[in-house]
N, C-alpha and C positions, 0 to 999 in steps of 0.2 A: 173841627170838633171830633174828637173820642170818640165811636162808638163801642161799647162796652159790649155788647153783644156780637160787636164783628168775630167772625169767625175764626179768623187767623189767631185773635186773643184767647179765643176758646181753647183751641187746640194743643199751643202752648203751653195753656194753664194746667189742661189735662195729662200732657207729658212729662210736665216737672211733677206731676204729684203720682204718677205712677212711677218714673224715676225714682223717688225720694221714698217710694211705699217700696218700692223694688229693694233700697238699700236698709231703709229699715229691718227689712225681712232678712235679708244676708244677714247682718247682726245678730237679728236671734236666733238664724238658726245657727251661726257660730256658737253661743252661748249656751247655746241648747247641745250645741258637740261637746264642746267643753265639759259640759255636764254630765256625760254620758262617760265619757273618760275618765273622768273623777268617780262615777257610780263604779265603772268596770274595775276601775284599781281598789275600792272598797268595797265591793261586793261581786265575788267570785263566783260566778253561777255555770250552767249547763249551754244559756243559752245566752251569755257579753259578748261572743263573737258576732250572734245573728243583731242586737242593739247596735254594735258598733259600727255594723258595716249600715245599718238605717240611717243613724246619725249622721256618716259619714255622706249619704245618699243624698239625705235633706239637705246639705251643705253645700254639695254639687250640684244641686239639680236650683238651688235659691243660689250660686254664685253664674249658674247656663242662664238663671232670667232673670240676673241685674245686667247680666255680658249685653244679653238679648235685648232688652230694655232699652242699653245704651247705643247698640248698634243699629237698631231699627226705628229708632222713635225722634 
């Protein structure tokens, strides 16, 4: 018989959905760079280099914790 509460199922369950929230997240912060590039090429201000390089940050830092995600989990 299943136990549904076994542990080993638990853990599992909880990796693929922190996986799958991990890659979610990569997505948008791609979308959200995207965005940012499209602002900077249309709207030329003082401070699209400091955006750009955040964008760029959020990007890296949501592609180190899907790497991470996958490497450790």
């Amino acid at each position: 018989m299943i136990n549904i509460f076994d542990l080993d199922l638990i853990q599992i369950a909880l990796k693929f959905i922190f996986v799958v929230g991990a890659f979610f997240y990569l997505v948008y912060a791609f979308i959200v760079f995207r965005q940012v590039q499209v602002m900077k090429n249309t709207l030329i201000t003082s401070f699209s280099p400091m955006v750009n390089l955040l964008g760029l940050l959020n990007l890296l830092l949501a592609a180190a914790l899907f790497g991470g995600f996958i490497m450790f989990l």
